[in-house]
HTML snippet that shows the backbone in 3Dmol.js (N, CA, C, O; Angstrom):
<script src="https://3Dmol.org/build/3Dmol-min.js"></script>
<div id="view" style="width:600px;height:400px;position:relative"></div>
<script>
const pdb = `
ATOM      1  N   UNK A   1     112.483 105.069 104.580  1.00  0.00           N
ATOM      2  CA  UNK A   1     112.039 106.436 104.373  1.00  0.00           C
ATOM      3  C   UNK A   1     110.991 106.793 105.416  1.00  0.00           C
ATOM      4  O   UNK A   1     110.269 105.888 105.836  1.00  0.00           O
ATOM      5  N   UNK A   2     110.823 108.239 105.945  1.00  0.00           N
ATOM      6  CA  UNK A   2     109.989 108.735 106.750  1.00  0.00           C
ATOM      7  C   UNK A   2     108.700 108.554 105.730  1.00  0.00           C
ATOM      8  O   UNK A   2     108.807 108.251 104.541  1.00  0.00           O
ATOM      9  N   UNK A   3     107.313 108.830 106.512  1.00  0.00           N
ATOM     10  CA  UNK A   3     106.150 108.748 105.933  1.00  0.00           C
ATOM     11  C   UNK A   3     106.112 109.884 105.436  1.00  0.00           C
ATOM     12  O   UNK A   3     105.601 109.793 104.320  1.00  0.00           O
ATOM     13  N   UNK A   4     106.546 111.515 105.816  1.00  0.00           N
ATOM     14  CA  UNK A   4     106.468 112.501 105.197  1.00  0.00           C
ATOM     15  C   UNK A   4     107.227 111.690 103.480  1.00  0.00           C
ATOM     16  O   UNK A   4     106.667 111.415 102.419  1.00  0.00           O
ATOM     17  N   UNK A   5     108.208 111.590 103.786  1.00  0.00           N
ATOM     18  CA  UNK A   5     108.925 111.940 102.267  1.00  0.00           C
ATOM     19  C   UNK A   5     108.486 110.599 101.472  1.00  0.00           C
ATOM     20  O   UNK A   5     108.831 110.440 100.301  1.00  0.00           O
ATOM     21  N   UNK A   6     107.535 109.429 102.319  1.00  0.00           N
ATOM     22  CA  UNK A   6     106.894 108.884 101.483  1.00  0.00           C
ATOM     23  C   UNK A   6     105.844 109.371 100.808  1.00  0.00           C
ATOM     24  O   UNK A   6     105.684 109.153  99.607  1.00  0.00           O
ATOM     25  N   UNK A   7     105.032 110.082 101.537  1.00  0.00           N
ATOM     26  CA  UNK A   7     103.813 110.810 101.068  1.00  0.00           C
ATOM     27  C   UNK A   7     103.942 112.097 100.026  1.00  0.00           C
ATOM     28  O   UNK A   7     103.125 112.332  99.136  1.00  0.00           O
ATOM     29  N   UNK A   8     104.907 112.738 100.258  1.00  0.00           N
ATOM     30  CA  UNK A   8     105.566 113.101  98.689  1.00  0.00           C
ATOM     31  C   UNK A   8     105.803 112.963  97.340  1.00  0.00           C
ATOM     32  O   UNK A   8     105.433 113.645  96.385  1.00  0.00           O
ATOM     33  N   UNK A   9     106.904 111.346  97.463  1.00  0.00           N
ATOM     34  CA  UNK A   9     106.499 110.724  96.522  1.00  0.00           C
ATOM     35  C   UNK A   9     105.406 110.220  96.039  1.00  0.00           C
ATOM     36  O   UNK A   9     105.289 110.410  94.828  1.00  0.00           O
ATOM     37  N   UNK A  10     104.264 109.447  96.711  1.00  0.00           N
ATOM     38  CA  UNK A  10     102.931 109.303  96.253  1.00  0.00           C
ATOM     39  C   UNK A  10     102.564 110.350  95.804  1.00  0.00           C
ATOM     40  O   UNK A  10     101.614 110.142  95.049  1.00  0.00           O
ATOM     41  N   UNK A  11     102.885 111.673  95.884  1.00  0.00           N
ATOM     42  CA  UNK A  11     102.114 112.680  95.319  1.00  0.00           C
ATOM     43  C   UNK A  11     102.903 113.024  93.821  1.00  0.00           C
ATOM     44  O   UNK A  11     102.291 113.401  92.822  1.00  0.00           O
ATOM     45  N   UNK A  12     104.157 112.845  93.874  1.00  0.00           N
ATOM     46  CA  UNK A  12     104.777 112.973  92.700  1.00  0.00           C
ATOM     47  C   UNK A  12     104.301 112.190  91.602  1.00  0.00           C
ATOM     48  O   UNK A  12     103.765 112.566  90.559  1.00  0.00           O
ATOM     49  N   UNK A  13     104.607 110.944  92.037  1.00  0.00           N
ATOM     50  CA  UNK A  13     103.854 109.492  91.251  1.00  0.00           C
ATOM     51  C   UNK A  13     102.597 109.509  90.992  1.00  0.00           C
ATOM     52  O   UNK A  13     102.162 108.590  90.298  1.00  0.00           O
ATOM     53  N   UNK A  14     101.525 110.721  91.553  1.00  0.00           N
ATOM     54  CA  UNK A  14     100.364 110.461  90.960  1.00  0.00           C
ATOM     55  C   UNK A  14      99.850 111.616  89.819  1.00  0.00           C
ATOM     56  O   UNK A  14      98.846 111.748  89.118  1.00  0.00           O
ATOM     57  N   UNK A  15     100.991 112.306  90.015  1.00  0.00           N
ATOM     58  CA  UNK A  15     101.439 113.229  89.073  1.00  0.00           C
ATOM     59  C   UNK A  15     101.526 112.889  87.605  1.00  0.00           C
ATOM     60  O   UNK A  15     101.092 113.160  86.485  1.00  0.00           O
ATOM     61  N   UNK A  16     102.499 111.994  88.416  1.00  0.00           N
ATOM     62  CA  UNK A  16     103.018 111.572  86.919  1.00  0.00           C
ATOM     63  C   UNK A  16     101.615 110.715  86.571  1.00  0.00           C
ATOM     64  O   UNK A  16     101.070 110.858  85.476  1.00  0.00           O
ATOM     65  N   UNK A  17     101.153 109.937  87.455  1.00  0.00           N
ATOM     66  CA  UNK A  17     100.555 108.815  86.445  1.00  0.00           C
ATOM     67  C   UNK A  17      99.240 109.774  85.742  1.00  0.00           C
ATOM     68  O   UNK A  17      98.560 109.226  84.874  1.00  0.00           O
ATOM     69  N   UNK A  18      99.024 110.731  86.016  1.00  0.00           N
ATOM     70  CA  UNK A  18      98.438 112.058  85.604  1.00  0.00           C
ATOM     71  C   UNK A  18      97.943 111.845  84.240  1.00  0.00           C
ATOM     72  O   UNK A  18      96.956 111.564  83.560  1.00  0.00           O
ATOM     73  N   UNK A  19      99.631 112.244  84.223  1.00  0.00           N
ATOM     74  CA  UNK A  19     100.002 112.912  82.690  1.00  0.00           C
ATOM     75  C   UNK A  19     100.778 112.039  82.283  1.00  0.00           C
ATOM     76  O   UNK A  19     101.511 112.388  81.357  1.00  0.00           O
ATOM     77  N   UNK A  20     100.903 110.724  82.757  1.00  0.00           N
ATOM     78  CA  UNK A  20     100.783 109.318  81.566  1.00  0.00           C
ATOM     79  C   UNK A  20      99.580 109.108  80.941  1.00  0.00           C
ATOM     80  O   UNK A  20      99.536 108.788  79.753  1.00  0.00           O
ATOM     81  N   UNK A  21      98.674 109.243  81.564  1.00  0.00           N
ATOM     82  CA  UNK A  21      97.064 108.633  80.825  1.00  0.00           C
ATOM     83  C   UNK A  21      96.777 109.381  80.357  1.00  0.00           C
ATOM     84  O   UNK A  21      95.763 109.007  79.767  1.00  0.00           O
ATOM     85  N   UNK A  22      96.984 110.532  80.099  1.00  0.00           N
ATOM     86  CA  UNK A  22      97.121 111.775  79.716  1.00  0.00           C
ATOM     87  C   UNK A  22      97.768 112.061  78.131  1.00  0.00           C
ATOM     88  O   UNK A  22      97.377 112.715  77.163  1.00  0.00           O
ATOM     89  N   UNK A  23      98.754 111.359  78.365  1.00  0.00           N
ATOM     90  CA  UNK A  23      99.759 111.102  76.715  1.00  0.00           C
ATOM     91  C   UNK A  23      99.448 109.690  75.807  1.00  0.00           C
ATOM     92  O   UNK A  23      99.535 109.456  74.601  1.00  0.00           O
ATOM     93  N   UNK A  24      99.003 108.787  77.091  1.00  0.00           N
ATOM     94  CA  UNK A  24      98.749 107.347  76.285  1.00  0.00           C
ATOM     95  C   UNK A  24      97.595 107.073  76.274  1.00  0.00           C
ATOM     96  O   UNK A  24      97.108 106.011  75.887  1.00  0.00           O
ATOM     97  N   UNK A  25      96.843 108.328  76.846  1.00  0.00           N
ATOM     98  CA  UNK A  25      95.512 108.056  76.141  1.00  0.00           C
ATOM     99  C   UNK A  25      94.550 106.914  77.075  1.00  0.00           C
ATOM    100  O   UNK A  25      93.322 106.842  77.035  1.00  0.00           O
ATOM    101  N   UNK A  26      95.363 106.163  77.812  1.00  0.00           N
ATOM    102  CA  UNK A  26      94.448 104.561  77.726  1.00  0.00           C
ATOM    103  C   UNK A  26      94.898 104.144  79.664  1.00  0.00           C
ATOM    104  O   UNK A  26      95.981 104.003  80.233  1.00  0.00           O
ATOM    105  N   UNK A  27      94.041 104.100  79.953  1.00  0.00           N
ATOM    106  CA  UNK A  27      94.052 103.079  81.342  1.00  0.00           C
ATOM    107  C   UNK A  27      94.989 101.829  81.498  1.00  0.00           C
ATOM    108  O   UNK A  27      95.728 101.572  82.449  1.00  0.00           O
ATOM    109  N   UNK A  28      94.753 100.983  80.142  1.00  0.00           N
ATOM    110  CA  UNK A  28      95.102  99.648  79.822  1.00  0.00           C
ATOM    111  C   UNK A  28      96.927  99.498  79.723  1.00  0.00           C
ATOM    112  O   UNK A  28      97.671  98.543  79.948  1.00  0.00           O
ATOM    113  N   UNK A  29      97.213 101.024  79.248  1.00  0.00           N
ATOM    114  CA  UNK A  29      99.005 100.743  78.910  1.00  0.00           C
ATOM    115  C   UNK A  29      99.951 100.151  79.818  1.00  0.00           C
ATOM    116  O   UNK A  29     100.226 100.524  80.959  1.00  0.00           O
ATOM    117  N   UNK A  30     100.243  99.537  79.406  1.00  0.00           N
ATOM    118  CA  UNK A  30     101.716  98.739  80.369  1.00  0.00           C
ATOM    119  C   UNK A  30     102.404  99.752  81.506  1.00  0.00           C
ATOM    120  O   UNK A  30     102.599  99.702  82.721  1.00  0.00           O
ATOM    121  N   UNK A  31     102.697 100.835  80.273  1.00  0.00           N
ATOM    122  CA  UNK A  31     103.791 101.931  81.722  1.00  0.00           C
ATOM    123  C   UNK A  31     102.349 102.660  82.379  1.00  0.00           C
ATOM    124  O   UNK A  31     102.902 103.110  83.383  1.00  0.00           O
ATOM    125  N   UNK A  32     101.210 103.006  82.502  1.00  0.00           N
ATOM    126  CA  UNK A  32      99.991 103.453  83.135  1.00  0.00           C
ATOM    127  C   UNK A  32      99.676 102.021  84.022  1.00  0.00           C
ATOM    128  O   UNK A  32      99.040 102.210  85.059  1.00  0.00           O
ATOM    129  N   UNK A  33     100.001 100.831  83.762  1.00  0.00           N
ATOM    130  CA  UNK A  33      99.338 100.087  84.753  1.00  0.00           C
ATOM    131  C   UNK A  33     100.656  99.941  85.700  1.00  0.00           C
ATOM    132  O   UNK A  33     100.554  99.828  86.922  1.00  0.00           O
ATOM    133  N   UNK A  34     101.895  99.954  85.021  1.00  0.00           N
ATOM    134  CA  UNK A  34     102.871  99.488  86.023  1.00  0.00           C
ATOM    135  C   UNK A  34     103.122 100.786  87.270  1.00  0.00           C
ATOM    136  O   UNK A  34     103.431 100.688  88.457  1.00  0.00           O
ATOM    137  N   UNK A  35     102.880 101.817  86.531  1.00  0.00           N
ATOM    138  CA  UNK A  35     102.957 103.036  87.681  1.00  0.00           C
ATOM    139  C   UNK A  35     101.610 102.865  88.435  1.00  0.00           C
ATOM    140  O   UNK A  35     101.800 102.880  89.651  1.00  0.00           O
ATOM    141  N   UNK A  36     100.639 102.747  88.175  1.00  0.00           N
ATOM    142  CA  UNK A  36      99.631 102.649  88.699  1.00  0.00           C
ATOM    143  C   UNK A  36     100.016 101.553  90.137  1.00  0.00           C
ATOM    144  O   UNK A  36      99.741 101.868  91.295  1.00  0.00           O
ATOM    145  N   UNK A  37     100.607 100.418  89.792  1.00  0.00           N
ATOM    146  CA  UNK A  37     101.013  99.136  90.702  1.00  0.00           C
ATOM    147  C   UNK A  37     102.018  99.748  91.557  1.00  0.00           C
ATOM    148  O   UNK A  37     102.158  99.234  92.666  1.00  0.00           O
ATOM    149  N   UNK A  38     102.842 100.880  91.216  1.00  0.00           N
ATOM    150  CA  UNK A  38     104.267 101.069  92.052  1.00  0.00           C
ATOM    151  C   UNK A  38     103.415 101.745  92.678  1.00  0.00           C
ATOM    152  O   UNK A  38     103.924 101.697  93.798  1.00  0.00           O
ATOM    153  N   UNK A  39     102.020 102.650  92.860  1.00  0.00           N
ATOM    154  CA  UNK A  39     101.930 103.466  93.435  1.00  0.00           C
ATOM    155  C   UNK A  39     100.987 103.086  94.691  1.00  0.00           C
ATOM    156  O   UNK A  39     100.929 103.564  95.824  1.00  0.00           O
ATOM    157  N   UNK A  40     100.035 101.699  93.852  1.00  0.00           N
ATOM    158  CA  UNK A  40      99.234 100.926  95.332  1.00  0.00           C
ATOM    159  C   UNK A  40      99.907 100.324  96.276  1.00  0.00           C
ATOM    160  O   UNK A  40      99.431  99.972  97.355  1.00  0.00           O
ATOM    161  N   UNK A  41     101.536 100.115  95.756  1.00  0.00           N
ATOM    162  CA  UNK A  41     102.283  99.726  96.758  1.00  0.00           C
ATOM    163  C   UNK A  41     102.919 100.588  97.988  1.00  0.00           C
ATOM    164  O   UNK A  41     102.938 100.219  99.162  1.00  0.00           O
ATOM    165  N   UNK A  42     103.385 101.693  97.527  1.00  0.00           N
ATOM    166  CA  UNK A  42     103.307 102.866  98.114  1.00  0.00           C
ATOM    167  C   UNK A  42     102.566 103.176  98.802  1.00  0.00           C
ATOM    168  O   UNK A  42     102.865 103.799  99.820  1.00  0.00           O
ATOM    169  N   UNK A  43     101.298 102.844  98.481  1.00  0.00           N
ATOM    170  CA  UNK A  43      99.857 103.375  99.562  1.00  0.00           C
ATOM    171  C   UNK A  43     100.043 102.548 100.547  1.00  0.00           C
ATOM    172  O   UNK A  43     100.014 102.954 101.709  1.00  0.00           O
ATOM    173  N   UNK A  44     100.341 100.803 100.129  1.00  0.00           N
ATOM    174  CA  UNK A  44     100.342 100.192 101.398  1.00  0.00           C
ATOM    175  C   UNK A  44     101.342  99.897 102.134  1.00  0.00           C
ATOM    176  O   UNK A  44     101.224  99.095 103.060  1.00  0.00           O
ATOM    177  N   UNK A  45     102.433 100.469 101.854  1.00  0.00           N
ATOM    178  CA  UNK A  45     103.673 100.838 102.524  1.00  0.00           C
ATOM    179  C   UNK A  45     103.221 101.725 103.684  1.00  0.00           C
ATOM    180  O   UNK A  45     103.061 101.278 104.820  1.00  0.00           O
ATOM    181  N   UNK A  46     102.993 103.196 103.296  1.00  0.00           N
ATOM    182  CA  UNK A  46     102.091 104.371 104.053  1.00  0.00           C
ATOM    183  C   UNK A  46     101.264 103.840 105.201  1.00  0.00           C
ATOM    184  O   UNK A  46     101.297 104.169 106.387  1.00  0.00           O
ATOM    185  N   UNK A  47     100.505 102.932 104.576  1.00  0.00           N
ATOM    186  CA  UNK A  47      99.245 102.470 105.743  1.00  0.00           C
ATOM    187  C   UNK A  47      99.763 101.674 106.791  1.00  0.00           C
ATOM    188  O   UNK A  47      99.201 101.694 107.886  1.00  0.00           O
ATOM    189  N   UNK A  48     101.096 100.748 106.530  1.00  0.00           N
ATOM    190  CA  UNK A  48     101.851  99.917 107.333  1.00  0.00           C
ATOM    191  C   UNK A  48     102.388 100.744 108.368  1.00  0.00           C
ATOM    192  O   UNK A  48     102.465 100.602 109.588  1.00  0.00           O
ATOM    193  N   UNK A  49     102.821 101.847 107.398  1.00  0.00           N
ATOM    194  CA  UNK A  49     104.269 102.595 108.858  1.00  0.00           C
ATOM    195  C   UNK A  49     102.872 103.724 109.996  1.00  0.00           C
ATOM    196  O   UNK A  49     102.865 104.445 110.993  1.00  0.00           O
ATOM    197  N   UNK A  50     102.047 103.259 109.099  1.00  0.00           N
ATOM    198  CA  UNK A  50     100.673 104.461 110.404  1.00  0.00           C
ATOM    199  C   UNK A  50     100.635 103.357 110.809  1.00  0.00           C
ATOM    200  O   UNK A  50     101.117 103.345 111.942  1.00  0.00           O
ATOM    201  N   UNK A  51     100.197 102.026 110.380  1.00  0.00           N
ATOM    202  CA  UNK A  51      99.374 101.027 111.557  1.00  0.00           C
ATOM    203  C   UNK A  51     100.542 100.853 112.685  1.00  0.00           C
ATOM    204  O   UNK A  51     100.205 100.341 113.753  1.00  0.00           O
ATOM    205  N   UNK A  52     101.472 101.128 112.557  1.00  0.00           N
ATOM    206  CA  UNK A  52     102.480 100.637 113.596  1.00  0.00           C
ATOM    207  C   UNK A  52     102.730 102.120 114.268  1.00  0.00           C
ATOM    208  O   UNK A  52     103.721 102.093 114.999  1.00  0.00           O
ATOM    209  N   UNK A  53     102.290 103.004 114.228  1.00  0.00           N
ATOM    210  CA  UNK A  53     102.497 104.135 114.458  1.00  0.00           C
ATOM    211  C   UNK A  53     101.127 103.678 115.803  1.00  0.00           C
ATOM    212  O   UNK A  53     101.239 103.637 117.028  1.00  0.00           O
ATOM    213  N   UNK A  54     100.357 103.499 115.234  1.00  0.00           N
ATOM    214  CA  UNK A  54      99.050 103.605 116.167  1.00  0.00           C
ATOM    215  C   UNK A  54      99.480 102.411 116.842  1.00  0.00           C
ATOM    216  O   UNK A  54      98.438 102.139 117.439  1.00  0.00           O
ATOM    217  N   UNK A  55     100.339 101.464 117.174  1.00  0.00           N
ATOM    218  CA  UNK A  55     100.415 100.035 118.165  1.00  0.00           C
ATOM    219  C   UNK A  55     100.692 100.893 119.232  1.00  0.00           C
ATOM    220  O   UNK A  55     100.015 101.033 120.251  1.00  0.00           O
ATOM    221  N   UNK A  56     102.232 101.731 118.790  1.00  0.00           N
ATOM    222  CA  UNK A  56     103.140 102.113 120.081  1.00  0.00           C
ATOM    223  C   UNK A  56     102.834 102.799 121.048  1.00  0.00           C
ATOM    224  O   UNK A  56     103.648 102.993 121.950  1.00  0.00           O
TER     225      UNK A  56
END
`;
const viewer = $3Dmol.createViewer("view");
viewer.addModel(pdb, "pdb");
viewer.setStyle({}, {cartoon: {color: "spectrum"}});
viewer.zoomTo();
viewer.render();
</script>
């Protein structure tokens, strides 16, 4: 995926994880921590395809 339409999704996904903690109330919940995890991965996906952006 391009970094645009990655950076999208991070914005969708933080959307959502929004208005998960939002419904479950709690930091601690399984589906609030596991989105939370899909989404630091995402960040460092993002930061990978810039650091290689800045080599070339």
């Amino acid at each position: 995926m391009k970094e645009l339409e990655l950076k999208r999704r991070l914005e969708r996904m933080q959307i959502q994880l929004y208005l998960l903690v939002e419904q479950r109330g709690s930091f601690v919940d399984p589906q609030v921590v596991e989105l939370s995890q899909q989404i630091d991965s995402l960040v460092l996906t993002i930061q990978k395809i810039k650091m290689k952006e800045r080599v070339k």
